[in-house]
C-alpha positions in Angstrom: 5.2 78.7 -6.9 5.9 75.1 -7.5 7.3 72.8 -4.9 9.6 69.4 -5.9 9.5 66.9 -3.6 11.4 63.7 -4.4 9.4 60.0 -3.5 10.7 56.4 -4.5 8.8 54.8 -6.8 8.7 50.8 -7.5 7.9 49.4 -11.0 7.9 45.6 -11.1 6.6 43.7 -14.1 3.2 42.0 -14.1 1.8 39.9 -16.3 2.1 42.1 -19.7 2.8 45.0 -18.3 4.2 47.2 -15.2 3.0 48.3 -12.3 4.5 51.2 -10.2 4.2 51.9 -6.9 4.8 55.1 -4.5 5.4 53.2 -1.2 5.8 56.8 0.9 1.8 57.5 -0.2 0.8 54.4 -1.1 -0.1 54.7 -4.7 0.2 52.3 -7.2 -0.9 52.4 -11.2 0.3 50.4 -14.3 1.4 50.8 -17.6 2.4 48.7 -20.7 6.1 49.7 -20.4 8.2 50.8 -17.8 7.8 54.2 -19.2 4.4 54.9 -19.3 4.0 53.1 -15.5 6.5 55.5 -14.4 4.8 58.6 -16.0 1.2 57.2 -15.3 2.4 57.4 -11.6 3.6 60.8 -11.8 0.4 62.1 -13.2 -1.5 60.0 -10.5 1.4 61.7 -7.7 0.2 65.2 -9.8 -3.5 64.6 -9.2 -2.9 63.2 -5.6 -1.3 66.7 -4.5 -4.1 68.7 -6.8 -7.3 66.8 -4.7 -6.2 65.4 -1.9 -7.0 67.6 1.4 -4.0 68.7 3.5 -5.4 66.6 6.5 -5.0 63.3 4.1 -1.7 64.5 2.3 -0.3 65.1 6.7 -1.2 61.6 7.6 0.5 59.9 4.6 3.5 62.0 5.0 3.3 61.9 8.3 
């Protein structure tokens, strides 16, 4: 079963193109448009969840 959690995510322009940033787990990744910065960061919040042990996911929630 799938859980949905909700985080606030940042996107402020750089340069040519966005950057987006998860404050909450300190993540941050770019795109060319406010689109793909805001889905790359999803994917990279996807991947986090996927490989991250529980220990490191605890003390960035925490």
């Amino acid at each position: 079963m799938k859980q949905t959690q909700q985080f606030t995510a940042i996107i402020e322009r750089e340069g040519n193109g966005y950057v987006s940033l998860c404050p909450k787990l300190d993540l941050a990744i770019q795109g060319d448009t406010v689109e793909q910065a805001r889905s790359n960061l999803i994917e990279a919040l996807e991947l986090f969840f996927e490989t991250a042990s529980a220990s490191e996911i605890e003390r960035r929630l925490g």
